[in-house]
N, C-alpha and C positions, 0 to 999 in steps of 0.2 A: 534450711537448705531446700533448693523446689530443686524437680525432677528436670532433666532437661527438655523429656516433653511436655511436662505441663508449662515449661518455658516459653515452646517452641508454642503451643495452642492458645494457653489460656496468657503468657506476656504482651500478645498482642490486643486483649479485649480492656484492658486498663479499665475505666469508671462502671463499663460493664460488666466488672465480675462480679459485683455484687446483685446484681438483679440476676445474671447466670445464677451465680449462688442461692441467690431466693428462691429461684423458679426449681432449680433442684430439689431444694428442700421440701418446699409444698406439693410436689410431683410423688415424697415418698421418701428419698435417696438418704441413706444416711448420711449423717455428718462427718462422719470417718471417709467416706469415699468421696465427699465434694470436698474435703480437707486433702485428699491425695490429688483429684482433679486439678484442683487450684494449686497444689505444689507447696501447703502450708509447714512448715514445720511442728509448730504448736496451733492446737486445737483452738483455744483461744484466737488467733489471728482468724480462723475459718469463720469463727464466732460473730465478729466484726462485720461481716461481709453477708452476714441474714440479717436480711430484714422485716419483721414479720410483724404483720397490724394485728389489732384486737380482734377484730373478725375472724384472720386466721388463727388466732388461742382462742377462743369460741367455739370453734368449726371443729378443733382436732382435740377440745373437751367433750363436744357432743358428740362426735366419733365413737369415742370414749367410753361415755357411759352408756351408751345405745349399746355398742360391741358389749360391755360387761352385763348390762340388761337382758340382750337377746340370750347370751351364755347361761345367764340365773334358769331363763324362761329354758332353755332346752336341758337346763338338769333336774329343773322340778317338772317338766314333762316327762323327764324318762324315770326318777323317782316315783312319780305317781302310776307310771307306768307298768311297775314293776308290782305296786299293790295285788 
């Protein structure tokens, strides 16, 4: 069941909703909220509709472990800090 606005916005962009879809995704957006934008009923059908290359799971693993890297790095700094 879609919303009758995401009817009214997102029924008009047909083959484009999935690069909409992509481009959200990779912007940040969760997948619950481009699943409500798009008027999905099940998560699965939003699912369909990302399209995401090996470069972008690349990019948002090295994110990843940078962010959990830097974290290590600012708690054995303030650990040591504390010496």
């Amino acid at each position: 069941m879609t919303s009758p606005a995401s009817d009214r916005v997102f029924g008009v962009l047909g083959d484009t909703g999935d690069t909409f879809a992509t481009h959200l995704s990779l912007k940040g957006v969760r997948i619950k909220v481009v699943q409500e934008l798009l008027g999905h009923a099940d998560i699965k059908t939003t699912r369909v509709y990302l399209h995401t290359s090996y470069a972008d799971l690349q990019r948002g693993l090295n994110q990843y472990i940078l962010s959990t890297l830097q974290q290590d790095m600012v708690k054995d700094s303030a650990e040591y800090s504390d010496e």
